[in-house]
FITOR-892105 format. One line per 2 residues: number of its first residue (from 0); their letters; for each residue x, y, z of C-alpha. Coordinates in Angstrom, 1 decimal, always signed. Example, Ala and Ser with C-alpha at 12.3 -4.5 7.8 and 13.67 -1.06 7.14 Angstrom:
BEGIN
0> as> +12.3,-4.5,+7.8 ~ +13.7,-1.1,+7.1 $
***
This chain:
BEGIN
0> xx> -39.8,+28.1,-16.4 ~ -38.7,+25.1,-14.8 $
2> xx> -34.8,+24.8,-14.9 ~ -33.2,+21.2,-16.6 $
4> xx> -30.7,+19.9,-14.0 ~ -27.5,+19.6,-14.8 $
6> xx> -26.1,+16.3,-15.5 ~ -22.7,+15.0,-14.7 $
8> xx> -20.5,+11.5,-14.7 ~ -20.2,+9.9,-11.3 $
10> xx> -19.1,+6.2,-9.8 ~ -22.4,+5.4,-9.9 $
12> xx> -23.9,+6.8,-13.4 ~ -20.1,+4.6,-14.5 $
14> xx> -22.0,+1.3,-13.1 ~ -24.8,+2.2,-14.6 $
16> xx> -23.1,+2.8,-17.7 ~ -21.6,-0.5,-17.6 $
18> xx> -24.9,-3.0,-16.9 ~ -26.4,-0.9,-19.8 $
20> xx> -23.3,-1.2,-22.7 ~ -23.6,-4.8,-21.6 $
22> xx> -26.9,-5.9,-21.8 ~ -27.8,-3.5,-25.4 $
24> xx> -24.2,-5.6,-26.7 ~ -26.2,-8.7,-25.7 $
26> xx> -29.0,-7.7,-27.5 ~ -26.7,-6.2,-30.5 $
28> xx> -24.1,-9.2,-30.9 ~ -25.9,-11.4,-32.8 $
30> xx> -26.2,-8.3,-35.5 ~ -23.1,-7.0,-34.7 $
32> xx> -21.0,-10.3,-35.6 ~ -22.7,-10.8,-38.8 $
34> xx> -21.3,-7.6,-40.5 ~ -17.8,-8.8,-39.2 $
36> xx> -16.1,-8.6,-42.3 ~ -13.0,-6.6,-41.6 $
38> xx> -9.5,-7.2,-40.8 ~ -11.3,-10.8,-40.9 $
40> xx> -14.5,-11.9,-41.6 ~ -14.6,-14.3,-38.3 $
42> xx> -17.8,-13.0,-37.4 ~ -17.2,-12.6,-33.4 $
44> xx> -16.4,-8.9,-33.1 ~ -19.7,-8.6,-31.1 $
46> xx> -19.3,-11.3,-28.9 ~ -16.1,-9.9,-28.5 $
48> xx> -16.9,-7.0,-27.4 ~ -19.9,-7.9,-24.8 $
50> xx> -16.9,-10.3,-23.2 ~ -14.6,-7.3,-22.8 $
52> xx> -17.7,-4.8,-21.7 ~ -18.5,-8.0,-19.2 $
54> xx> -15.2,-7.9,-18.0 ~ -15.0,-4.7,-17.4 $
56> xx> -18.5,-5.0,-15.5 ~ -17.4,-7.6,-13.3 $
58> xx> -14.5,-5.5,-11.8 ~ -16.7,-2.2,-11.3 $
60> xx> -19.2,-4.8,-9.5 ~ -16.3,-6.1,-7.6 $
62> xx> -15.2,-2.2,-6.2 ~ -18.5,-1.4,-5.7 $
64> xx> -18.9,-4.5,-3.2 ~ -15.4,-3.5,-1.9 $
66> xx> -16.2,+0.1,-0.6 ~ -20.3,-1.1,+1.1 $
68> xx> -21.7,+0.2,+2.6 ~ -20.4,+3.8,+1.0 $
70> xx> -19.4,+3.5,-2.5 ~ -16.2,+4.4,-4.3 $
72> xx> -14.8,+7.3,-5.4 ~ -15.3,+8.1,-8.9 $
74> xx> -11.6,+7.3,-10.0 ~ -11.8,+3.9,-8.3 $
76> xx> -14.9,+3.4,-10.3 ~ -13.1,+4.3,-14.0 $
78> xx> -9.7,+2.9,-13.2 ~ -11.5,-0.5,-12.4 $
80> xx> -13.4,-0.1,-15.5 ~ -10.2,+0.4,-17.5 $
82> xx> -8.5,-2.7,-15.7 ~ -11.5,-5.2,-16.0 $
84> xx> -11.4,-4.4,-20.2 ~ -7.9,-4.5,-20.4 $
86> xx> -7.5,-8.1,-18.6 ~ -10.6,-9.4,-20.8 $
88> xx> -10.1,-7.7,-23.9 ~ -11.4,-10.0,-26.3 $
90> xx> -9.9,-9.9,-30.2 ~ -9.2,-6.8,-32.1 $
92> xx> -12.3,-5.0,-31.2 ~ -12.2,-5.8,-27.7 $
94> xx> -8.9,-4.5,-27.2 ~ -9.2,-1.7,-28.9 $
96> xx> -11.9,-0.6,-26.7 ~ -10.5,-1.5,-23.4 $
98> xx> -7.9,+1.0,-24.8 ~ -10.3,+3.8,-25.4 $
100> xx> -11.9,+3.0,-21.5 ~ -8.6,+3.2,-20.6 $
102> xx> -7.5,+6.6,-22.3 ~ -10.7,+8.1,-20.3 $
104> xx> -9.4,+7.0,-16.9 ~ -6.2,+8.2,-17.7 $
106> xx> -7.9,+11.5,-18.0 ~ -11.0,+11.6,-15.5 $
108> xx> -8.9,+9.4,-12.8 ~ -5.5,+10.9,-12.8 $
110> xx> -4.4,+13.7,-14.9 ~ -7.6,+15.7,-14.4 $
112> xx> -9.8,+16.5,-11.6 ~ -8.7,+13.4,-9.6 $
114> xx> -10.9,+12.2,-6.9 ~ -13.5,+14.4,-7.2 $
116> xx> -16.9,+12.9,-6.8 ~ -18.3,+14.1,-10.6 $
118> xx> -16.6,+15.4,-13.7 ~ -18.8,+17.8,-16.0 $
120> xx> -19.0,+18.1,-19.9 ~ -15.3,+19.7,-20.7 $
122> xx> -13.8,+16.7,-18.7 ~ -15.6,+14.6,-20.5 $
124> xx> -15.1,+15.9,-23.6 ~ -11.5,+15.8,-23.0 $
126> xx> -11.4,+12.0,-21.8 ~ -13.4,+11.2,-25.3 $
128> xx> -10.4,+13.0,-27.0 ~ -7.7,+11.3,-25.1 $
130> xx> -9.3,+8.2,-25.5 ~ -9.6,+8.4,-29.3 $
132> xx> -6.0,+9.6,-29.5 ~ -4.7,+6.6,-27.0 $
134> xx> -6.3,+4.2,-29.2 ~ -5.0,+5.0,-32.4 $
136> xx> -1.6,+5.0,-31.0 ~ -2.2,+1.4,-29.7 $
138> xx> -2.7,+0.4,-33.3 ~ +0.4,-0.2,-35.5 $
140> xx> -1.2,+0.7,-38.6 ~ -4.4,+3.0,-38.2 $
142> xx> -7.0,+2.0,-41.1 ~ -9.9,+4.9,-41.6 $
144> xx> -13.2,+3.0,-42.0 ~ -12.6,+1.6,-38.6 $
146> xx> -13.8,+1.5,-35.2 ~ -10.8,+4.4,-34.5 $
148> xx> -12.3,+6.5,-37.1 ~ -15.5,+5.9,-35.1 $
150> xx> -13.8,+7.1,-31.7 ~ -11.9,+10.0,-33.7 $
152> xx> -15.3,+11.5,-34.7 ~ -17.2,+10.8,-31.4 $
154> xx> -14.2,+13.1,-29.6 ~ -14.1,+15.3,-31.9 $
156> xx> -18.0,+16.1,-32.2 ~ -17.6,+16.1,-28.0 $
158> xx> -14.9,+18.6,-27.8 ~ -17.1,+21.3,-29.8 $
160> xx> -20.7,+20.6,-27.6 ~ -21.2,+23.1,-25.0 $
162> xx> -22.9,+21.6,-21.8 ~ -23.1,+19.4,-19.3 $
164> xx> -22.2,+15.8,-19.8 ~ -25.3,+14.6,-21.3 $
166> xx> -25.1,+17.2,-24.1 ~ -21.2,+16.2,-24.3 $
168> xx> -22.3,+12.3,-24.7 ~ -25.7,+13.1,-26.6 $
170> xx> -22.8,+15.0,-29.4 ~ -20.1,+12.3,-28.9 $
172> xx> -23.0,+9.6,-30.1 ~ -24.4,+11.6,-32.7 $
174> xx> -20.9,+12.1,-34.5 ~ -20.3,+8.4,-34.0 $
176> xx> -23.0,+7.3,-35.6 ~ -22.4,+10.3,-38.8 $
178> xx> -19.3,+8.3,-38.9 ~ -20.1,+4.9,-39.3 $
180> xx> -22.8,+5.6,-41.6 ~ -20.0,+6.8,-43.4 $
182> xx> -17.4,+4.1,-43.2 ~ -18.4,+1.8,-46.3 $
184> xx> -17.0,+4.9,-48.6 ~ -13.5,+4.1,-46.7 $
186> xx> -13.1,+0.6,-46.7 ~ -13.1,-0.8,-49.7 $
188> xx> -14.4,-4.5,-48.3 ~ -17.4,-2.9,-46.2 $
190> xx> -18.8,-1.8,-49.1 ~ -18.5,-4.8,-51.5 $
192> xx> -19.9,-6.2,-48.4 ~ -22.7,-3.6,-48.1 $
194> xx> -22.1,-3.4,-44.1 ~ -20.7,-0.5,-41.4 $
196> xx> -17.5,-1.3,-39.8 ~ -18.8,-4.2,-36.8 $
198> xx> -16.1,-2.4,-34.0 ~ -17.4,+0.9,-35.4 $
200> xx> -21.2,-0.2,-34.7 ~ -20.5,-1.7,-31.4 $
202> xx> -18.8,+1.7,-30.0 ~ -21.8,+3.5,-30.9 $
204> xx> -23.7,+1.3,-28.8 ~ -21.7,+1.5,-25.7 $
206> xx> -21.7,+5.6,-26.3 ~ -25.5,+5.0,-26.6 $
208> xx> -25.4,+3.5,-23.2 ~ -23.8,+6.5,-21.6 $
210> xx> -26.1,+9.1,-22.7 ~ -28.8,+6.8,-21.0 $
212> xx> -26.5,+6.7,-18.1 ~ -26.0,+10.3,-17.6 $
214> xx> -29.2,+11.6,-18.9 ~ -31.5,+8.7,-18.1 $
216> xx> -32.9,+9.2,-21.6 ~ -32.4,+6.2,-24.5 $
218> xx> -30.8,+8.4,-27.8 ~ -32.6,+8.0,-30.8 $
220> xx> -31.7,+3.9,-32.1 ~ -29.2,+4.0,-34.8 $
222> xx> -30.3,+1.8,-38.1 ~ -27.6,+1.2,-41.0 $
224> xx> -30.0,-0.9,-43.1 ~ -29.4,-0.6,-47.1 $
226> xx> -25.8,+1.0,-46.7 ~ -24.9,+3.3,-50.1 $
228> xx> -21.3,+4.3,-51.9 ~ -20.3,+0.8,-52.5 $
230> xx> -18.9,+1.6,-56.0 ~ -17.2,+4.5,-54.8 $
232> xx> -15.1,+3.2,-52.4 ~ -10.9,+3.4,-52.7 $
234> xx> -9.6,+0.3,-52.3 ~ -8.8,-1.7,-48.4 $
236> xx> -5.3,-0.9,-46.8 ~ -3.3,-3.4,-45.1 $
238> xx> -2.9,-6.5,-45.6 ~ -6.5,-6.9,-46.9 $
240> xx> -6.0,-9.6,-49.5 ~ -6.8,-13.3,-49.5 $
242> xx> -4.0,-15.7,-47.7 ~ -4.0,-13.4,-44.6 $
244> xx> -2.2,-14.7,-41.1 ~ -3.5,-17.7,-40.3 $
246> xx> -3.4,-17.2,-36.4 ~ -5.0,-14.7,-33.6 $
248> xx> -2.7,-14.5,-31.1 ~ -3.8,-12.7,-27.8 $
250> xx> -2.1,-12.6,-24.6 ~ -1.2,-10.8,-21.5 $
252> xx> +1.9,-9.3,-21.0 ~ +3.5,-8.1,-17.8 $
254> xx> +6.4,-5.8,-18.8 ~ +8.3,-2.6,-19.1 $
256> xx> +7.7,+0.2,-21.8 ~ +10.9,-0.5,-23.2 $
258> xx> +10.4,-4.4,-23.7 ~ +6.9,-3.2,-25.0 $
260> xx> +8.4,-1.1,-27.7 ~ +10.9,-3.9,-29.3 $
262> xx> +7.8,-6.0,-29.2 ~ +5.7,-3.8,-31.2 $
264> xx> +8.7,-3.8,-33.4 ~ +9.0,-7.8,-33.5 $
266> xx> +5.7,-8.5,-34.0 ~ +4.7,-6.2,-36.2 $
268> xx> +7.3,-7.5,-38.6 ~ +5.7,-11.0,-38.0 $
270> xx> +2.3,-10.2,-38.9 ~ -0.6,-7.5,-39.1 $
272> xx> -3.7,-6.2,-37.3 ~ -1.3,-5.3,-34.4 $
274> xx> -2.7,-3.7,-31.3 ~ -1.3,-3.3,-27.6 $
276> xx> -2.9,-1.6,-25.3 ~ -2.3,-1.1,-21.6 $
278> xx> +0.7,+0.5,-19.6 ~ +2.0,+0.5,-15.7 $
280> xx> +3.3,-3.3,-16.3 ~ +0.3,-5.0,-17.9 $
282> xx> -0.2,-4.8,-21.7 ~ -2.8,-6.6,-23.6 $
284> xx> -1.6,-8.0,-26.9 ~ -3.5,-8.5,-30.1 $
286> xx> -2.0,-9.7,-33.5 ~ -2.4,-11.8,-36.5 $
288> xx> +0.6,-13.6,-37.5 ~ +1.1,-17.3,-39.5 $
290> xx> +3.9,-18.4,-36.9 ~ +2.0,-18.7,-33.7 $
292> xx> +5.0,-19.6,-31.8 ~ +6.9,-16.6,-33.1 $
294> xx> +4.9,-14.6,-31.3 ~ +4.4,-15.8,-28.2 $
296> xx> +8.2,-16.5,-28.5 ~ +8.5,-12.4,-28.5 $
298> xx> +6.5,-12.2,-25.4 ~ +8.5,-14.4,-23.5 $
300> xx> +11.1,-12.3,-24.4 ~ +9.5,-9.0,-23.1 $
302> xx> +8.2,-9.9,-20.2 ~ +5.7,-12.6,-18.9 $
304> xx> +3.1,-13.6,-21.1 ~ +0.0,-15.4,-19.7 $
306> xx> -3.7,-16.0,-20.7 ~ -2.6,-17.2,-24.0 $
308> xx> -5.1,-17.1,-26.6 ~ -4.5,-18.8,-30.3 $
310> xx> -7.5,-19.0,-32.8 ~ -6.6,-20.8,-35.6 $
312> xx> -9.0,-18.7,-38.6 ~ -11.1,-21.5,-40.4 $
314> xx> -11.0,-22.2,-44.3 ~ -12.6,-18.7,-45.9 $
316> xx> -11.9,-16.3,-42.6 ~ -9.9,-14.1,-45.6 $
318> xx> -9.4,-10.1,-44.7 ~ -11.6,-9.4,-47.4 $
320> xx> -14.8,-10.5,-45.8 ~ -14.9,-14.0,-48.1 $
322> xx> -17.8,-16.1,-47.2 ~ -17.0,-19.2,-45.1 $
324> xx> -18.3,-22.5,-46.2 ~ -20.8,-23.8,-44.0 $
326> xx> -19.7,-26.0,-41.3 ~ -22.1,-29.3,-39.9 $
328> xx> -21.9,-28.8,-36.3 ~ -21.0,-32.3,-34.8 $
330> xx> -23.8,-33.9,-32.6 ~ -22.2,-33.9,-29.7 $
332> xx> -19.5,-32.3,-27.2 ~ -18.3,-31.5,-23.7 $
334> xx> -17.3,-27.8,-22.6 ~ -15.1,-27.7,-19.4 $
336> xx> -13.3,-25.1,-16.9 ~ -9.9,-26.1,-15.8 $
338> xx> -7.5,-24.7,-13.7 ~ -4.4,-25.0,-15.6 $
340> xx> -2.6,-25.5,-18.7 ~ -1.7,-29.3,-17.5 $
342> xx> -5.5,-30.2,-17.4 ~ -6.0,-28.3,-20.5 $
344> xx> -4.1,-30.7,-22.4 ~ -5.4,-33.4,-20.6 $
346> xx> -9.1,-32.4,-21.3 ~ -8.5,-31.2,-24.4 $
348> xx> -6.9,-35.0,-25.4 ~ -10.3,-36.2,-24.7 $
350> xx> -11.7,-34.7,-27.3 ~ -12.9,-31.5,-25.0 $
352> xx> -12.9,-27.8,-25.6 ~ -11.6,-26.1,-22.2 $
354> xx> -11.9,-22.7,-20.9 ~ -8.6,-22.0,-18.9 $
356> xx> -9.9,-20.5,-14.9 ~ -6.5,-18.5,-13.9 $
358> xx> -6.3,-18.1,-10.1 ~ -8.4,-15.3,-9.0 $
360> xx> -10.3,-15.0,-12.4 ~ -13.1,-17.1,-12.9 $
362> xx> -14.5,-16.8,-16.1 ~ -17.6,-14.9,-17.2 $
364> xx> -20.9,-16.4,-18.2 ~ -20.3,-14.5,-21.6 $
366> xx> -16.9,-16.3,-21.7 ~ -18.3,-19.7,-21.3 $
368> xx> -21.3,-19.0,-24.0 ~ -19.1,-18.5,-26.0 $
370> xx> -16.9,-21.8,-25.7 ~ -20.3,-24.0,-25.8 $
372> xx> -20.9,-22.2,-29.5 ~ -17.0,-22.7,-30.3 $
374> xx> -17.7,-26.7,-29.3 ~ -20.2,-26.8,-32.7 $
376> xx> -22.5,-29.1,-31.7 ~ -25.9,-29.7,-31.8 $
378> xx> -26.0,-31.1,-27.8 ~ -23.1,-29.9,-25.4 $
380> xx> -22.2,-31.2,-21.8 ~ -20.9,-28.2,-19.6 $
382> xx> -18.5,-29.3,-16.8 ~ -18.1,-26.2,-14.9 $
384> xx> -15.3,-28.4,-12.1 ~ -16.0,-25.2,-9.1 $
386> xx> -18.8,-25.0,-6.9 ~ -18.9,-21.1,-7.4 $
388> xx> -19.4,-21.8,-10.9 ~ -22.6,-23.2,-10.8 $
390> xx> -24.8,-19.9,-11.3 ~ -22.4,-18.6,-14.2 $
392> xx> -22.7,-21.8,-15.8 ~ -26.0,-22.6,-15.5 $
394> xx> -26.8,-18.6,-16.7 ~ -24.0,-19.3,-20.2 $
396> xx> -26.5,-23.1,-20.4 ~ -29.4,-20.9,-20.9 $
398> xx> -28.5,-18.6,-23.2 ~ -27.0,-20.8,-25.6 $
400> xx> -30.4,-23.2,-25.2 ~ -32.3,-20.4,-26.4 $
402> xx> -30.1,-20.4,-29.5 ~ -31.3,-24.0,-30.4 $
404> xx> -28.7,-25.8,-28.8 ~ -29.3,-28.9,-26.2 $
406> xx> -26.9,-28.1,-23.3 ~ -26.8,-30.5,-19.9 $
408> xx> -25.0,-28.9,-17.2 ~ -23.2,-31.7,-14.6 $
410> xx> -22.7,-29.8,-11.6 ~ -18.6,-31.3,-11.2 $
412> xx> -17.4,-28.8,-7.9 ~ -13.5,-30.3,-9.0 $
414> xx> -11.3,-30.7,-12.1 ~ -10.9,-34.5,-10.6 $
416> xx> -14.7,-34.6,-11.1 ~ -14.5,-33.8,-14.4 $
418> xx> -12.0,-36.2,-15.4 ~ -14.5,-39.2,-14.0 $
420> xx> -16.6,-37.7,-15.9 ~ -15.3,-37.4,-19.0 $
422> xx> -14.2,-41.1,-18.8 ~ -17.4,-42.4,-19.1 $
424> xx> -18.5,-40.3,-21.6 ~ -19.0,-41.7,-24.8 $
426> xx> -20.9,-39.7,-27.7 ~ -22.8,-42.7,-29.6 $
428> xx> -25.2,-43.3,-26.1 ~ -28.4,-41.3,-25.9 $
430> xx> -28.1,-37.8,-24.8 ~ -29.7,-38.4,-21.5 $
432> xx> -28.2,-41.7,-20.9 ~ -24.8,-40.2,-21.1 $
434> xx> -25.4,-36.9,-19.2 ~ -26.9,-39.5,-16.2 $
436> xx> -23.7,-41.7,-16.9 ~ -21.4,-38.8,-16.5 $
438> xx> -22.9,-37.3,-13.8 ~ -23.0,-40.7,-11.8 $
440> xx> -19.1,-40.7,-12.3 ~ -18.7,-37.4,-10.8 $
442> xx> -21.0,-37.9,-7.9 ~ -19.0,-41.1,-6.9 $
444> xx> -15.8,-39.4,-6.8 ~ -14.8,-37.5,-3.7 $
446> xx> -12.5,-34.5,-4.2 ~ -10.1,-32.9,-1.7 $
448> xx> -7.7,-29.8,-2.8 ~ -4.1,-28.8,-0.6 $
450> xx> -4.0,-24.9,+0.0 ~ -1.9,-22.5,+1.8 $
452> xx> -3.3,-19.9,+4.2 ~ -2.6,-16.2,+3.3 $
454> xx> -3.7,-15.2,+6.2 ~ -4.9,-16.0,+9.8 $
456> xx> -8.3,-17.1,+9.9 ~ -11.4,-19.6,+11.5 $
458> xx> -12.0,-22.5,+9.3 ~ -14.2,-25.9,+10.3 $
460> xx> -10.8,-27.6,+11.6 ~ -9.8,-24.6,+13.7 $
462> xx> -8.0,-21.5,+13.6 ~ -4.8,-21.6,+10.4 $
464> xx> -1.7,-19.4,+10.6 ~ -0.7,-17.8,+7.5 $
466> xx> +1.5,-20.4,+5.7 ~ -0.3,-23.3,+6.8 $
468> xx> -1.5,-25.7,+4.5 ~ -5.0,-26.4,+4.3 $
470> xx> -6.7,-29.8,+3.2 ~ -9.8,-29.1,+2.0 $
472> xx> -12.2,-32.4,+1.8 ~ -15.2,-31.9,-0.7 $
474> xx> -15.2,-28.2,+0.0 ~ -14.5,-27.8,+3.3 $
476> xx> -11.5,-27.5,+5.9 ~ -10.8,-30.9,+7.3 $
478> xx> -7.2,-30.9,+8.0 ~ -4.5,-27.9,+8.8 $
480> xx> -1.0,-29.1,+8.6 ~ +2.8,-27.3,+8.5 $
482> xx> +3.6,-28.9,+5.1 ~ +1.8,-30.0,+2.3 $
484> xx> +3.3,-34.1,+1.2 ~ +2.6,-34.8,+5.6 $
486> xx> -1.1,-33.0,+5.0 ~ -1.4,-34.7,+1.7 $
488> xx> -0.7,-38.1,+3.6 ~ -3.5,-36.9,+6.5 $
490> xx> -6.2,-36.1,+4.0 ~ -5.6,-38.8,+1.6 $
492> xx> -6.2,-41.4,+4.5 ~ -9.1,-39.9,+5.8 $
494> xx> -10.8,-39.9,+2.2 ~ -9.6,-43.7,+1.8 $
496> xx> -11.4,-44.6,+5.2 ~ -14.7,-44.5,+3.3 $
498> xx> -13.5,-46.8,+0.4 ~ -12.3,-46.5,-3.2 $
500> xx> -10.7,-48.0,-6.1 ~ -9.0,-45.1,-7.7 $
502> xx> -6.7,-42.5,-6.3 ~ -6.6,-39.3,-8.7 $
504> xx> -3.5,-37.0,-8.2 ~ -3.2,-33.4,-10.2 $
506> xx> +0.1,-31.8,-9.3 ~ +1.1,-28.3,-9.3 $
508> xx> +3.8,-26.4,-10.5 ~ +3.7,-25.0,-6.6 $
510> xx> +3.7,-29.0,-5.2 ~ +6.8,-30.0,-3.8 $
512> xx> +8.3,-32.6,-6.5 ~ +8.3,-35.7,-4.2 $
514> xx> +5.0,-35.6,-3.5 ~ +3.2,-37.7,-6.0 $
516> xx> +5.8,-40.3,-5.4 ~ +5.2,-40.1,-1.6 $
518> xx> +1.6,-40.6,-2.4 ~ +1.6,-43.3,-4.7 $
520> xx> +4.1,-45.0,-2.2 ~ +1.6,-44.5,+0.8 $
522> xx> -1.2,-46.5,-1.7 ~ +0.6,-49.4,-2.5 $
524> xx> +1.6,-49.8,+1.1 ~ -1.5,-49.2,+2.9 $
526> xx> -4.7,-49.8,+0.3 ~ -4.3,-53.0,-1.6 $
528> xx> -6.0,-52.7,-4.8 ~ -6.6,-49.4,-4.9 $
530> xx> -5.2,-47.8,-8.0 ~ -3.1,-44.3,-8.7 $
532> xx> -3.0,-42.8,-11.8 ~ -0.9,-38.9,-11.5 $
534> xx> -1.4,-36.2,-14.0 ~ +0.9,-32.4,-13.9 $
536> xx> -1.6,-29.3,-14.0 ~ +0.8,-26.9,-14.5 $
538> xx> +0.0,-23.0,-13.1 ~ -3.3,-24.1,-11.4 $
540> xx> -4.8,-22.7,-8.4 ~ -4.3,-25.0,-5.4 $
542> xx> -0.6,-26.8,-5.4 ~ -2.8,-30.4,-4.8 $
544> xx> -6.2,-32.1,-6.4 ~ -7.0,-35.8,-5.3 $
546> xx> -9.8,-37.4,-6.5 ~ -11.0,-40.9,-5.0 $
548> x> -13.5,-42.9,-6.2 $
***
């Protein structure tokens, strides 16, 4: 008789356990957000969840790229894993599973075997316990019914398999989906509603992904249709009434246990639905609170807060699932990335919604989806402002075509391109008059960006130093110079050889203060009728923008 290998969890059955949760959420979050109905019917805990399982797949890409032509270690692969979910965690559901990822690592990374190359079933089953346990803790008020009673039952059904790590996973999935079938007879609003708990259904699906992973075998599809035991059930904990918070605040948080601890106190007074997750100086904050402010107030005080989220809930997003009134998406809109808060505003004046690009963390085709549904609108322009952007965006275009929307994607490589867009736009033209009226505008404007070198290194103008400053003229190296207002000067004139009306400046926190006044002074005293107009970006990438056109 032929003997069954044995199966076990390594870097590369993680990656594949990644591409898999993401794409069946992809499939699932459609289903997923429509049983949303708990702590607040918002209906976005699936999309939710396929950002924060896209995140996390991003950074295991990212290591994987890092160690060709060999590949990482198997803790390299989970603690990247962990990281990627924790920086984008997305709502209450998201964050509580970037907290469950993270409690695994803790155990398969670090306190376990270390950097062995595989872990087997016990492991495993021990990382499902720890990360059920690490989760709960995260959550101020633990509510059964939930996605943690979900986890609870997956870790506990895995620590009493015998086996290797597919029969450890194959148990872990089966108790998780006992569990949710169950959780409509413990939340009192799931079973008015007649649904499973959405965070609940969406874990089951990522633990169906790693029994595929490790066993290369797809478990047995879970179905929840015609849920029982709503007149049984005890009624909702926690702040479950109508009038809820009116707020999601989210953030990250860069700061000690201690200042972690007062916060949990602070904001837990402020509000409900608390959750922070993370440790080793970077927390991810979740809460829903009526004073905003307040509680990104208490994050300033604990540390440094940054990637600020605040969803204001819409008329009817009550914690007991109440339907919302429909909504008449508007006929038109324009979705943009920017690279700082400055911009934001500025965009955002305009009438657009932004997605905020940090330094070093470009957002995700899922995260831009998702902005082009937020924008509510039955055509959407997408002005992606970064070259590197160009596949995400046009791969978040497609996806939300095939949902019925009409999206035009204006390749704009700069956030100065954007702006010349977006001042020609104007929403009463024809669709395609106004996508070929914005995307004249940005062709005609040049864009240059001011750097500094962090290393030593060829570029198209010669060899930099680290701490140079590099102008960069539509993309590529034209000018290396020791400061950035004499470089400025350089590149500015060089762009102003070829012509132009309008001088577009978009200052830096990092820019040295005179700068836009030694600019705008070199304008007026060099290029009659050529105009300057300045605008403050705030924490964006590059210390300088300049657009000309």
């Amino acid at each position: 008789m032929a003997q069954v290998p044995q199966t076990f969890l390594d870097a590369l059955a993680v990656r594949t356990w990644c591409g898999l949760a993401l794409r069946s959420l992809g499939r699932a979050r459609e289903e997923i957000d429509a049983i949303n109905v708990y702590p607040v019917a918002d209906g976005d805990t699936g999309t939710n969840l396929y950002l924060t399982v896209e995140s996390a797949t991003a950074a295991v890409e990212a290591v994987f790229a890092g160690y060709e032509p060999g590949g990482p270690s198997l803790a390299d692969a989970l603690r990247a894993m962990a990281h990627g979910a924790l920086i984008g965690a997305r709502g209450n559901s998201g964050t509580i599973l970037a907290q469950l990822l993270r409690g695994m690592a803790q155990v398969l990374a670090a306190d376990g075997p270390g950097d062995v190359s595989h872990v087997d079933g016990t492991d495993l089953g021990r990382a499902l316990r720890r990360a059920a346990d690490a989760a709960r803790e995260a959550v101020a008020h633990p509510v059964e019914g939930t996605v943690l009673t979900v986890a609870s039952a997956a870790a506990d059904a895995a620590e009493g398999a015998e086996g290797d790590c597919g029969a450890v996973a194959l148990a872990a999935y089966e108790g998780a989906r006992a569990a949710l079938a169950a959780t409509p007879r413990q939340l009192a609003v799931l079973g008015r509603a007649g649904v499973v708990d959405a965070g609940g259904r969406g874990l089951v699906t990522v633990l169906a992904s790693l029994v595929e992973a490790v066993t290369g075998e797809v478990p047995p599809e879970e179905t929840y249709a015609g849920v029982a035991g709503a007149d049984v059930c005890p009624e909702a904990p926690e702040h479950a009434g109508e009038g809820g918070p009116a707020y999601e605040v989210v953030y990250l948080l860069e700061a000690d246990e201690a200042a972690v601890a007062r916060l949990r106190e602070r904001l837990d007074a402020l509000g409900d639905s608390l959750v922070v997750v993370g440790g080793d100086g970077l927390w991810n904050v979740h809460v829903h609170v009526d004073d905003a402010g307040a509680a990104v107030e208490a994050g300033v005080e604990a540390g440094r807060p940054h990637r600020i989220r605040i969803t204001h809930f819409a008329v009817g997003d009550v914690h007991t699932g109440g339907e919302r009134p429909p909504r008449e998406p508007a006929q038109r809109a324009v979705v943009a990335v920017v690279p700082g808060e400055g911009l934001a505003g500025l965009y955002a004046e305009a009438g657009a919604t932004t997605v905020l690009a940090r330094p070093g963390e470009p957002p995700a085709s899922g995260e831009l989806a998702q902005a082009l549904r937020r924008a509510h609108a039955r055509e959407v322009v997408l002005l992606p402002n970064d070259a590197e952007l160009r596949h995400t965006a046009a791969a978040a275009a497609e996806q939300v075509r095939a949902e019925g929307v009409r999206v035009a994607l204006i390749p704009t490589r700069s956030a100065v391109q954007g702006i010349a867009a977006l001042a020609v736009h104007e929403p009463e033209r024809r669709f395609d008059e106004d996508v070929v009226q914005m995307t004249s505008a940005a062709g005609a404007t040049r864009y240059a960006e001011l750097l500094v070198a962090e290393r030593q290194s060829w570029t198209t103008a010669g060899i930099c130093q680290a701490g140079d400053v590099l102008g960069l003229i539509d993309g590529d190296v034209a000018v290396i110079g020791p400061d950035l207002t004499g470089t400025a000067e350089t590149v500015l004139d060089r762009m102003l050889q070829a012509g132009g009306e309008l001088v577009t400046l978009v200052v830096g926190d990092d820019a040295p203060e005179a700068v836009a006044d030694r600019l705008e002074a070199r304008v007026r005293e060099s290029y009659l009728a050529v105009d300057t107009v300045v605008y403050r970006g705030g924490r964006q990438g590059a210390p300088l923008l300049i657009g000309v056109e």
